[in-house]
C-alpha positions in Angstrom: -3.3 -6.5 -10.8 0.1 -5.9 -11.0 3.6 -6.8 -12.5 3.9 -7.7 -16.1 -0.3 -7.4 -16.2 -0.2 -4.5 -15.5 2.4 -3.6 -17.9 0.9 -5.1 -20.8 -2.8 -3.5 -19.4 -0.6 0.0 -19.4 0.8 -0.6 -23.1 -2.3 -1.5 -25.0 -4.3 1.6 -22.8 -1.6 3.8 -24.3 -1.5 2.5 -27.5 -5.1 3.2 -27.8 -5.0 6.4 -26.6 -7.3 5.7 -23.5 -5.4 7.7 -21.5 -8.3 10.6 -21.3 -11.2 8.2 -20.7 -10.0 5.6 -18.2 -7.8 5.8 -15.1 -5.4 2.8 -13.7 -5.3 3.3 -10.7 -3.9 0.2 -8.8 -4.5 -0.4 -5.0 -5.6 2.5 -3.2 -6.3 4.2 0.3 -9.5 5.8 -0.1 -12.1 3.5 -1.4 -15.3 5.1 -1.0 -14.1 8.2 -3.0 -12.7 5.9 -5.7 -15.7 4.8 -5.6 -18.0 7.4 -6.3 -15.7 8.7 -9.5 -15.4 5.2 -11.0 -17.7 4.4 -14.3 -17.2 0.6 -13.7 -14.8 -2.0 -11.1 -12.6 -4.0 -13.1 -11.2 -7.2 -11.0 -8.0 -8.8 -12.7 -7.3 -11.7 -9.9 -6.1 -14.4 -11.8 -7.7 -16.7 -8.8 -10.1 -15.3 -6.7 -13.5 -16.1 -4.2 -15.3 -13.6 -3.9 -13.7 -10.1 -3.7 -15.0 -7.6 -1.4 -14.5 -4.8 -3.9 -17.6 -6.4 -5.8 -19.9 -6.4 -3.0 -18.8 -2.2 -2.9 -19.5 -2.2 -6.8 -22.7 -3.6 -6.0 -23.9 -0.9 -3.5 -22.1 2.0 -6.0 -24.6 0.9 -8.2 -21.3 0.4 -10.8 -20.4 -2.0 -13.6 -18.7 -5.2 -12.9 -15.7 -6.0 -14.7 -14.0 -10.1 -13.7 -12.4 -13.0 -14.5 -14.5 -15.8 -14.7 -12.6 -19.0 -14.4 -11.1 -20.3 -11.1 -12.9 -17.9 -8.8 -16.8 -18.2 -7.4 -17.6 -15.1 -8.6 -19.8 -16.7 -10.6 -22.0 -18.4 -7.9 -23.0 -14.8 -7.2 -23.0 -12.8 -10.2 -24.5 -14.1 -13.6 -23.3 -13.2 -17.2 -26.3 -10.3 -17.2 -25.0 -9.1 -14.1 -21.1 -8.8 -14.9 -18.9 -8.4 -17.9 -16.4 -11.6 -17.7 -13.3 -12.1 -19.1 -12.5 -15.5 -20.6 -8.8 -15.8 -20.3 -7.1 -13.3 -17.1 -3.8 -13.3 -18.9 -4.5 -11.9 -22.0 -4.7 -7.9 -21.1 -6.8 -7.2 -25.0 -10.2 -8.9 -23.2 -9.8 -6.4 -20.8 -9.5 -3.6 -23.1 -12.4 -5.0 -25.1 -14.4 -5.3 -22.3 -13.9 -2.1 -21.1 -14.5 -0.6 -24.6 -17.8 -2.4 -24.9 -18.7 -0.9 -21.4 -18.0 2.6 -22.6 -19.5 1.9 -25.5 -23.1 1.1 -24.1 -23.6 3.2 -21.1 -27.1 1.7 -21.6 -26.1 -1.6 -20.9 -23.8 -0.8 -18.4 -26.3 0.5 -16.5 -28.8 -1.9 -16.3 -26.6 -4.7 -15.1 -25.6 -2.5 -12.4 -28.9 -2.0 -11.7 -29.3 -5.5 -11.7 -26.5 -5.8 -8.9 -27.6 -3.0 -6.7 -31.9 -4.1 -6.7 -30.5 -7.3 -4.9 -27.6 -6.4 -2.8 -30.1 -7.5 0.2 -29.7 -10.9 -1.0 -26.3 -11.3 0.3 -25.9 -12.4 3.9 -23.1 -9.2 3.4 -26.4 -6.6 3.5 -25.4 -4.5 6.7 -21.6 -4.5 5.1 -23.5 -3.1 1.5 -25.6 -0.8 3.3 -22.6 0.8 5.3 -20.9 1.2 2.0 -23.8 2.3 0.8 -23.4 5.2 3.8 -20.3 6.1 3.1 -20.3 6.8 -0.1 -23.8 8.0 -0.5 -24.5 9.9 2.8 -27.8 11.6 3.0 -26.9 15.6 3.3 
């Protein structure tokens, strides 16, 4: 996100002193190494389908962070698959989300786990396993 989102996201991650533990990055160029240093995706589309971005979570085997109302995301990821946030306006859900997922690496990782055993669901499998190349290439 963006704009005054942003801002407030920005305020309340300084005023908590998050500033050591979690980077805002914004859009970037170079996904796949994003990618690979990221502890969770956080999507803060106020309307959304289904964002690619998930679909490269899924196959980083990384935390999902999303709205939930007025996108689809749902159709595809369940509440023990992703964190939701209720309301996509009011930047402390995302904070307390984000604290929660830091808080329980545990359960972090077992709904990503949950994502990346059944990424070959997804008519997207030959997009997942090329991300899955790219940012996990066999050496």
């Amino acid at each position: 996100g963006g704009g005054d989102m942003m801002n407030e996201v920005r305020a309340r991650w300084q005023a908590l002193g998050l500033e050591s533990s979690v980077t805002l990055l914004g859009e970037v160029d170079d996904t796949p190494t994003q990618l690979r240093a990221a502890d969770c995706i956080m999507v803060t589309s106020r309307s959304e389908g289904i964002p690619v971005v998930l679909y490269e979570a899924m196959a980083a085997d990384l935390p999902i962070i999303t709205v939930y109302k007025n996108t689809s995301i749902p159709d595809d990821f369940s509440r023990d698959q992703a964190y939701y946030i209720e309301e996509a306006t009011d930047a402390s859900q995302y904070v307390a989300v984000l604290e929660r997922v830091l808080a329980d690496p545990d359960e972090a990782r077992a709904k990503s786990a949950r994502n990346y055993e059944r990424r070959h669901e997804f008519d997207r499998s030959h997009y997942i396993e090329r991300m899955q190349q790219l940012l996990f290439p066999i050496t």
